[in-house]
C-alpha positions in Angstrom: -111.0 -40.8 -225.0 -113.2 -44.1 -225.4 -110.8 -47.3 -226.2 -113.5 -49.4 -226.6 -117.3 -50.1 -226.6 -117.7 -52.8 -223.3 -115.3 -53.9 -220.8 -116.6 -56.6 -218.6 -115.4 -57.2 -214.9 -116.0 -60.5 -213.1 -116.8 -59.6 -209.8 -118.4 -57.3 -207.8 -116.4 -57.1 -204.4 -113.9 -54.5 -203.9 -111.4 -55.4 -206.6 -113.6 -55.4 -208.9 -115.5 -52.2 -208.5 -112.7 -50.4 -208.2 -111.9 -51.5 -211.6 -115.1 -50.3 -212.6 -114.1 -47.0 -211.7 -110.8 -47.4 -213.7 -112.5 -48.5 -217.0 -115.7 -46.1 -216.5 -113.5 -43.1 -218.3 -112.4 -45.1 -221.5 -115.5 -47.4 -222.2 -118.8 -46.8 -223.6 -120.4 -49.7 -221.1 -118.9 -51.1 -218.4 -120.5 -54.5 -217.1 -119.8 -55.8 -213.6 -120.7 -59.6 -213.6 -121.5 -60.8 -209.7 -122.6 -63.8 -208.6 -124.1 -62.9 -205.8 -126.9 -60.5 -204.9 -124.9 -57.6 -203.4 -126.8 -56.0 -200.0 -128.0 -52.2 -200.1 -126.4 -51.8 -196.9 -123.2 -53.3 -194.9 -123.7 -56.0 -194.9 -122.1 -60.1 -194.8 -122.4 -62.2 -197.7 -121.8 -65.3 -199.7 -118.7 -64.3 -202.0 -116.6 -62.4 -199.4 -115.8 -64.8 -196.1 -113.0 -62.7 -195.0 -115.7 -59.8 -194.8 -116.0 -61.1 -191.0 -112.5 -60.7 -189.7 -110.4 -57.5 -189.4 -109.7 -55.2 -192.4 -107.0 -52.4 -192.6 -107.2 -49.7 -195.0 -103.6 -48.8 -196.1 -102.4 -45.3 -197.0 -101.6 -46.2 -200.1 -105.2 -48.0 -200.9 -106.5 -44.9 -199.5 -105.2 -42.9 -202.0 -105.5 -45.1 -204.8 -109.3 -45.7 -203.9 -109.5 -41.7 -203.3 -107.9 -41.4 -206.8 -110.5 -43.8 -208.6 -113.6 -42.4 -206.3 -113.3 -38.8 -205.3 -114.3 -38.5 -201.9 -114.0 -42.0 -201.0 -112.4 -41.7 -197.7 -114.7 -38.9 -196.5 -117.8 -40.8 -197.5 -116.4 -43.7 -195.1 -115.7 -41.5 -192.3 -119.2 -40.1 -192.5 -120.7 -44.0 -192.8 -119.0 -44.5 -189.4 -115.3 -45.0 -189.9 -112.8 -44.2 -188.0 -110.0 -42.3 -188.7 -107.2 -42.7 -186.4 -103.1 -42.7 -185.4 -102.3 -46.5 -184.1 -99.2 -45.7 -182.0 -101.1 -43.1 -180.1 -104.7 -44.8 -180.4 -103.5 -48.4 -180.3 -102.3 -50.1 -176.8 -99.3 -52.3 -178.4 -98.1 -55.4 -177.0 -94.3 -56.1 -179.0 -91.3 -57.8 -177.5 -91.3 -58.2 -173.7 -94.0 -55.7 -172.6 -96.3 -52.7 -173.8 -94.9 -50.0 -175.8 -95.3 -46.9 -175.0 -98.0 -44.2 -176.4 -97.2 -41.5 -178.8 -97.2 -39.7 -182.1 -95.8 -41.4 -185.4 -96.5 -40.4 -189.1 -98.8 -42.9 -189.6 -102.5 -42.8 -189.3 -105.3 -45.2 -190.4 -108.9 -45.6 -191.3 -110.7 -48.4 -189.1 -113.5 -49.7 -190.6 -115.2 -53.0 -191.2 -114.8 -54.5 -195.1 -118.5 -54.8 -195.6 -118.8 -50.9 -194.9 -115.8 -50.3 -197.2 -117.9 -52.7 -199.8 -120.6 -50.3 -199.0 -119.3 -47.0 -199.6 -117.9 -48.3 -203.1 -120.9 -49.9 -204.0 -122.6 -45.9 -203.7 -119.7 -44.7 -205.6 -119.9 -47.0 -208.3 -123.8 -46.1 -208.8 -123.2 -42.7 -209.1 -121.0 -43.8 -212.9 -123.6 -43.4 -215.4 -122.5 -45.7 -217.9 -121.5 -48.6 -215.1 -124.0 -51.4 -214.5 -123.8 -53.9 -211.7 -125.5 -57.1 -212.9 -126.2 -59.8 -209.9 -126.8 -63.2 -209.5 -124.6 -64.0 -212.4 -122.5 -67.0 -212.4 -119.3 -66.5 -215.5 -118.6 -69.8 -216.2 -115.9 -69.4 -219.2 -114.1 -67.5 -221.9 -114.8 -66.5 -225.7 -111.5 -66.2 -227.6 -110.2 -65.0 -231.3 -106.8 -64.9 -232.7 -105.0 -64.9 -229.7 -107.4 -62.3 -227.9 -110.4 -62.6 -225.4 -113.8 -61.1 -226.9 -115.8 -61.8 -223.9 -117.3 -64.0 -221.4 -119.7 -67.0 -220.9 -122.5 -67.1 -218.6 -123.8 -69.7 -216.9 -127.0 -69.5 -218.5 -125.2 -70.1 -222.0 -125.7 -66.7 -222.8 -122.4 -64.7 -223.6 -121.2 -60.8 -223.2 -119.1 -59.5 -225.4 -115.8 -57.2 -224.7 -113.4 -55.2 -225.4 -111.3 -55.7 -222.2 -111.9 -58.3 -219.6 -111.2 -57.8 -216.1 -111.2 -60.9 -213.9 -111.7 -59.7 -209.9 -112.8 -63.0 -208.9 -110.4 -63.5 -206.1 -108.5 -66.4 -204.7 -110.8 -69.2 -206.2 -110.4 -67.7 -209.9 -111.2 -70.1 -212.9 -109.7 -67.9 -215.6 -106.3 -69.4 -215.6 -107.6 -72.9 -216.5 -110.3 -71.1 -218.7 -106.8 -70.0 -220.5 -105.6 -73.8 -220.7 -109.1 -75.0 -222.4 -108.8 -72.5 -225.0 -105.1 -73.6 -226.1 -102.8 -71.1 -224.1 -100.2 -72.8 -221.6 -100.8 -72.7 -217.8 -99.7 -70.3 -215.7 -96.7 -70.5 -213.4 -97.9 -69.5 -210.0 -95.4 -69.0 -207.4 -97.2 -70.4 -203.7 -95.9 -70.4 -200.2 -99.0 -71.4 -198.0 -97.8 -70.7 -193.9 -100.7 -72.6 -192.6 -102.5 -69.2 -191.1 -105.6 -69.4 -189.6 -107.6 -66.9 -187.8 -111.0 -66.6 -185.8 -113.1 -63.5 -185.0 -116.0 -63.3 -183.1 -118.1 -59.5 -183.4 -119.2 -57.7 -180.5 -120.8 -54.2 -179.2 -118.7 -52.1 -177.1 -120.0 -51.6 -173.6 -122.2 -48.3 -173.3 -119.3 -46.7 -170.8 -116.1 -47.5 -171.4 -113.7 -48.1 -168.5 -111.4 -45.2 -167.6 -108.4 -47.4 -168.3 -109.6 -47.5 -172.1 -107.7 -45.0 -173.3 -106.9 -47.2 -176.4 -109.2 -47.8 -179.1 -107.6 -50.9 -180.7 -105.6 -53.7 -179.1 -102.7 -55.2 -180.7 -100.6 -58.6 -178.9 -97.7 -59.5 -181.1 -96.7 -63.1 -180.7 -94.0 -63.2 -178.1 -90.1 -63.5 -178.5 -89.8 -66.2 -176.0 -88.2 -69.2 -177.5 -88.3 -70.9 -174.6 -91.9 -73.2 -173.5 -94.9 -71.3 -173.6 -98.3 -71.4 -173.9 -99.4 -72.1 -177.7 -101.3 -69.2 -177.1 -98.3 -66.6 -176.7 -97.4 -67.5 -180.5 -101.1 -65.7 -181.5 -101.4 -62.4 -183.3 -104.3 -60.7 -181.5 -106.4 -58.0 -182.1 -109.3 -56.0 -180.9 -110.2 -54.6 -184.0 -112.6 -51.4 -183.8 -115.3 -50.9 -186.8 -117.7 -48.2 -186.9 -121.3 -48.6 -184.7 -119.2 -48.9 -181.4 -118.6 -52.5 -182.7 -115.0 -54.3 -182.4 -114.0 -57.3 -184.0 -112.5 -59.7 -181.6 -109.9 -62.1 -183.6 -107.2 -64.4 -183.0 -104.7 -65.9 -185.6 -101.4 -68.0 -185.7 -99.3 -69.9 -188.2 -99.9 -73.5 -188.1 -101.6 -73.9 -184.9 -105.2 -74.7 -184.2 -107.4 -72.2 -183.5 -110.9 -72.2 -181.4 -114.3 -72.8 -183.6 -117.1 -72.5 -180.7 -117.8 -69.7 -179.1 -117.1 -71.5 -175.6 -113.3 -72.3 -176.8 -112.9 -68.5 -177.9 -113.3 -67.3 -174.6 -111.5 -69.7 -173.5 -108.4 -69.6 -175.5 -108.8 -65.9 -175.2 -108.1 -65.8 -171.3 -104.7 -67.8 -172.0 -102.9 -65.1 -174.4 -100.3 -62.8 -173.7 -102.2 -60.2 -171.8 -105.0 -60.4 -169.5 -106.5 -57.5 -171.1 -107.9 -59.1 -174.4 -110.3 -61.3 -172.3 -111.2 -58.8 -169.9 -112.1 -56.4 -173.0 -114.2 -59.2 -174.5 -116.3 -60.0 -170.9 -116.9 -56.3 -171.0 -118.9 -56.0 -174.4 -122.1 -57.8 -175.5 -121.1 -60.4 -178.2 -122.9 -60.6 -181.6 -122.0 -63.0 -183.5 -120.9 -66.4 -183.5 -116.7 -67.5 -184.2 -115.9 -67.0 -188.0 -112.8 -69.5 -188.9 -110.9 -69.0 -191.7 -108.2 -71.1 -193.3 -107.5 -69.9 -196.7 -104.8 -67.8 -196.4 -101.7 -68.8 -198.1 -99.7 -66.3 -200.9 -100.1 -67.2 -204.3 -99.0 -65.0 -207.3 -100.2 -66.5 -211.0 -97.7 -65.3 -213.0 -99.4 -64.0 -216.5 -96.5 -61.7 -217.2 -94.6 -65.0 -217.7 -96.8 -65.8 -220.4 -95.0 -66.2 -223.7 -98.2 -64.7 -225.2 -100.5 -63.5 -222.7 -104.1 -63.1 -224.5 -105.0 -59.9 -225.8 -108.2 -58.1 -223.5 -107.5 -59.8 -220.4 -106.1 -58.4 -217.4 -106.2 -59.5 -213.7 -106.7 -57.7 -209.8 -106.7 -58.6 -206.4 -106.3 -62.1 -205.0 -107.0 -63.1 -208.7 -103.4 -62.7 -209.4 -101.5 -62.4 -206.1 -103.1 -62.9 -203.3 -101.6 -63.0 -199.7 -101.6 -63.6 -196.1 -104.4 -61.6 -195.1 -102.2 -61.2 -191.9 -99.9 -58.3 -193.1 -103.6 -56.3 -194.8 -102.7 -56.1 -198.5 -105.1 -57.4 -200.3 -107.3 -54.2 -200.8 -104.6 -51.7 -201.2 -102.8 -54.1 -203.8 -106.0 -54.6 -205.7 -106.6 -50.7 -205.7 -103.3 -49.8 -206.6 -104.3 -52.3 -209.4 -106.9 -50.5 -210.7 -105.2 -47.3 -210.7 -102.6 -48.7 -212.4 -105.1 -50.1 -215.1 -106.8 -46.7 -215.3 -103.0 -45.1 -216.2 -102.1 -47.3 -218.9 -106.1 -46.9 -220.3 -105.4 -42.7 -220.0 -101.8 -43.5 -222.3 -102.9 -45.9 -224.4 -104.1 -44.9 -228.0 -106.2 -48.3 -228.5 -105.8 -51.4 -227.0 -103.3 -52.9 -229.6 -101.3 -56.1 -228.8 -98.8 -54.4 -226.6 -101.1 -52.9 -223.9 -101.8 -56.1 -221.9 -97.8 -56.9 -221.5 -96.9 -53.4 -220.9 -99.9 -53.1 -217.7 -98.4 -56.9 -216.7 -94.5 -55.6 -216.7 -96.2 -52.7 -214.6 -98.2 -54.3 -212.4 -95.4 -57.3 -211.6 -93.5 -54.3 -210.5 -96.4 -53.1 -208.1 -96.9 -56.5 -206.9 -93.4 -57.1 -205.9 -93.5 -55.0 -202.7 -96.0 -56.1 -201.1 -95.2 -59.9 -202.3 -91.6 -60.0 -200.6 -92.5 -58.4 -197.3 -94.9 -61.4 -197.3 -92.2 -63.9 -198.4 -89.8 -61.3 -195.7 -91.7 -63.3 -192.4 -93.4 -66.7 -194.3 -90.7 -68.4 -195.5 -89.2 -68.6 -191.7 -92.0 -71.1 -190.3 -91.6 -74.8 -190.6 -95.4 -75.6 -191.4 -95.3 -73.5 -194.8 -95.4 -75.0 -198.0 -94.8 -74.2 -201.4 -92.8 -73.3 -204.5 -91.2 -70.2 -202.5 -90.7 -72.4 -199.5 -86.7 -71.8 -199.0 -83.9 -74.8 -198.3 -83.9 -75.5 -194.7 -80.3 -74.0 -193.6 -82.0 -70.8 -195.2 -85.8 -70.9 -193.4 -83.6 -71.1 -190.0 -81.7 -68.1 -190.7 -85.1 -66.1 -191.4 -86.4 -67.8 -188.5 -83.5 -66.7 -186.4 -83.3 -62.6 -187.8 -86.7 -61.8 -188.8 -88.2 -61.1 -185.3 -85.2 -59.6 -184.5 -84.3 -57.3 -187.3 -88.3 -56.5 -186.9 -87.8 -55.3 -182.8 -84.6 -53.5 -184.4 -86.8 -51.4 -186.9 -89.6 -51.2 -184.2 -87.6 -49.8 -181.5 -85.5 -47.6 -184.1 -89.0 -45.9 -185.0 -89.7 -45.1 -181.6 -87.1 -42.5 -181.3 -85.9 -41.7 -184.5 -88.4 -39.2 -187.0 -86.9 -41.0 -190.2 -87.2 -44.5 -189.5 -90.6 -44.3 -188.3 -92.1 -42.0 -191.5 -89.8 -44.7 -193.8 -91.2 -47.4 -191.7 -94.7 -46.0 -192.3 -94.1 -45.9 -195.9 -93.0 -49.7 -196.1 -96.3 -50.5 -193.9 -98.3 -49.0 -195.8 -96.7 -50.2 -199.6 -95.3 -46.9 -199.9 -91.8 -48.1 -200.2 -90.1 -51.7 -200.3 -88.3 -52.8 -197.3 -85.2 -52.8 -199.5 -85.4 -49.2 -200.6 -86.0 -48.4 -196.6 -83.0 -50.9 -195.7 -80.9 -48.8 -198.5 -81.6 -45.5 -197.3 -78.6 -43.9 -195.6 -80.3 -42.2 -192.9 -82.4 -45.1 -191.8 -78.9 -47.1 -191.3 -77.7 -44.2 -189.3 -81.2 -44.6 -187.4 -80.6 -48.3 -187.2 -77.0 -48.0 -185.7 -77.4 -45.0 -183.5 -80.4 -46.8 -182.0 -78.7 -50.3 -181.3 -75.7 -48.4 -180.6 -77.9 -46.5 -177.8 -79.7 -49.8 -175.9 -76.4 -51.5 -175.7 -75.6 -48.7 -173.2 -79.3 -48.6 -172.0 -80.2 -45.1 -173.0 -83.3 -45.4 -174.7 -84.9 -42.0 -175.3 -89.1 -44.1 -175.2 -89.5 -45.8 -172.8 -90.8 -49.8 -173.4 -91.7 -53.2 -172.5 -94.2 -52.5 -169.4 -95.5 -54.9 -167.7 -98.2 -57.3 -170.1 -100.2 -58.2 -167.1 -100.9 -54.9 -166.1 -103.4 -52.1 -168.5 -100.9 -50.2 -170.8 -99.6 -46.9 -170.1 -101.3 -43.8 -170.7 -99.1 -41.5 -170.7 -98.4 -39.7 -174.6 -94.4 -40.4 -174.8 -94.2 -37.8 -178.0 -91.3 -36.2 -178.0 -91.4 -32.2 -178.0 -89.5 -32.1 -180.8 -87.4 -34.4 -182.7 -83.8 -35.0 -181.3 -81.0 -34.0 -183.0 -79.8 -35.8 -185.5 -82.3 -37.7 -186.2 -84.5 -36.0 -189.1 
């Protein structure tokens, strides 16, 4: 059933066409507004910075983009991603040492976000009544009686709408569009941890070492609170994308991180592990460093709104946007647009409650993801913000956060239902509250702690950093007793 004649997204990266596949069922037009002019292929541009560093694709955004776009996650497979199961395809550095390899319930698609960008892009031409207009710069709102009617062009020409979808992302002027036309601002809820990461591209050698049984690299930042190197605090990866390409990237909270290429390597060969640099001196590098700083969690608030305008909704970083650390942007702004396309396949016209009932729906949505962010941010020093906690309270996430994370780690090794509940947090399946409730995970929890106090792990763990990680496939035969 068609709800209304045009809706109008601003944006064209993958918030926003994944929208466009939400609306395409309920609207005669739908008109993607971009300000850049979008590649054919995968490739880097203007509007999308973080398109250079690593990009997960969460279970959850895989079915929500799968929903929107039939055959999504096929077509990206095909295009050259990879489709994999990190705890066996992943050498994991956590704690003290290397975990060891085996099978979990999670699996993942590995890809970089420029194909992703891609492979929507295709799927989006294939909706008839969609069009994708580029090098279009929105620069403001038209409003009526409390509602929005369209949008304003840089040009001084205007489009006119029925809904309004802003997808422009982190730097998003609708908000203070909002405050010029007479509506009050909106709350937004910050805590910026200082991140900042660095990625360098390169091609994987032609034969890989026999030792490479691993196809990504993970190096949590160490446990040691004792002196280190600066460099032991890093989260590392060795990200691979499809064309026997990896993305090399490094990232800390509040430190500063290498910009030359010269530094990179550098700083590499003083992490955790050996291993990282003598990956990188193995493959051909293709690309300079890409540094990025903006990176702190910030969640504007329009379901606060005594009034929010009529025809406007928001996805992606252009409501809540996080540490791109933890890999939710994509999967929140799908889940989004799925939502979006729900409320359009309930709702009889868009009358004055539709925007507050998708806003009461979508804070829920949000809320996940948002405190497993807050769940690690709000325990370092350097961030800052209107979530930042009191300091007797940052020191006590400080102080459990790590080690309530090795508890849950560990407990997933051996135990079937804290690993498939731990899966489902990871990927925004589940809240870490709901996991944290659920009788059988406690059981999980305690058996496990109860279990390394007397030393009798079941997995083996924490092997040597300096030398390659194990090979061997740990999986259990079958689960042990008990713990289902």
């Amino acid at each position: 059933m068609r709800l209304g004649k045009t809706a109008v997204v601003l944006g064209g990266s993958a918030a926003g066409l994944c929208s466009a596949g939400a609306l395409a069922p309920y609207f005669d037009q739908v008109l993607v507004l971009e300000r850049d002019e979008l590649p054919a292929e995968a490739e880097h541009r203007r509007g999308v910075p973080q398109s250079k560093h690593p990009h997960f694709l969460l279970n959850s955004g895989r079915r929500a983009i799968g929903a929107l776009f039939p055959g999504f996650e096929d077509d990206l497979v095909a295009a050259g991603g990879l489709h994999l199961m990190p705890s066996l395809d992943a050498a994991y550095l956590d704690g003290a040492g290397w975990s060891a390899r085996k099978r979990s319930a999670m699996t993942m698609i590995y890809s970089s976000r420029i194909l992703i960008e891609r492979v929507l892009r295709d799927k989006v031409r294939g909706l008839a009544n969609v069009v994708v207009r580029e090098g279009v710069t929105v620069s403001g709102l038209t409003t009526r009686d409390g509602a929005i009617t369209g949008v304003v062009t840089a040009d001084g020409g205007e489009e006119p709408a029925d809904l309004v979808v802003d997808a422009l992302g982190r730097g998003s002027s609708v908000s203070a569009w909002l405050v010029a036309a007479g509506w009050p601002e909106v709350e937004a809820r910050t805590l910026d941890a200082k991140v900042t990461y660095t990625s360098r591209w390169y091609d994987l050698p032609t034969e890989r070492p026999a030792s490479w049984w691993w196809q990504h690299l993970v190096i949590m930042p160490t446990p040691d609170q004792g002196e280190h190197p600066a460099e032991h605090d890093f989260l590392v990866n060795f990200f691979p994308i499809e064309g026997d390409r990896v993305i090399a990237c490094m990232g800390s909270w509040g430190l500063e991180m290498p910009r030359t290429t010269d530094a990179f390597v550098e700083t590499a060969r003083r992490v955790r592990t050996p291993l990282f640099a003598a990956a990188m001196d193995r493959c051909a590098p293709t690309s300079e460093v890409h540094l990025t700083r903006s990176t702190g969690n910030k969640w504007r608030r329009y379901d606060r709104l005594p009034g929010p305008p009529r025809g406007l909704v928001s996805v992606g970083d252009s409501i809540c946007a996080f540490n791109p650390f933890y890999a939710q942007g994509i999967s929140s702004a799908a889940g989004s647009a799925l939502l979006l396309r729900e409320h359009l396949s309930r709702a009889g016209a868009l009358d004055a409650g539709f925007v507050p009932r998708f806003l009461a729906a979508q804070r829920k949505l949000l809320g996940v993801p948002w405190s497993l962010a807050m769940a690690r941010d709000q325990g370092y020093a350097c961030a800052a913000g209107t979530e930042k906690p009191p300091e007797w309270r940052r020191r006590i996430v400080a102080a459990l956060s790590a080690p309530a994370f090795s508890l849950i780690v560990g407990a997933a090794r051996e135990y079937e239902v804290v690993d498939e509940h731990f899966a489902k947090v990871f990927n925004l399946d589940e809240s870490l509250g709901e996991m944290l409730r659920n009788p059988r995970v406690l059981a999980g929890l305690v058996r496990y702690r109860l279990r390394a106090a007397l030393g009798r792990h079941r997995v083996p763990f924490g092997f040597d950093p300096q030398a390659e990680p194990p090979a061997t496939d740990y999986s259990p035969a079958a689960a042990p007793a008990g713990a289902r």
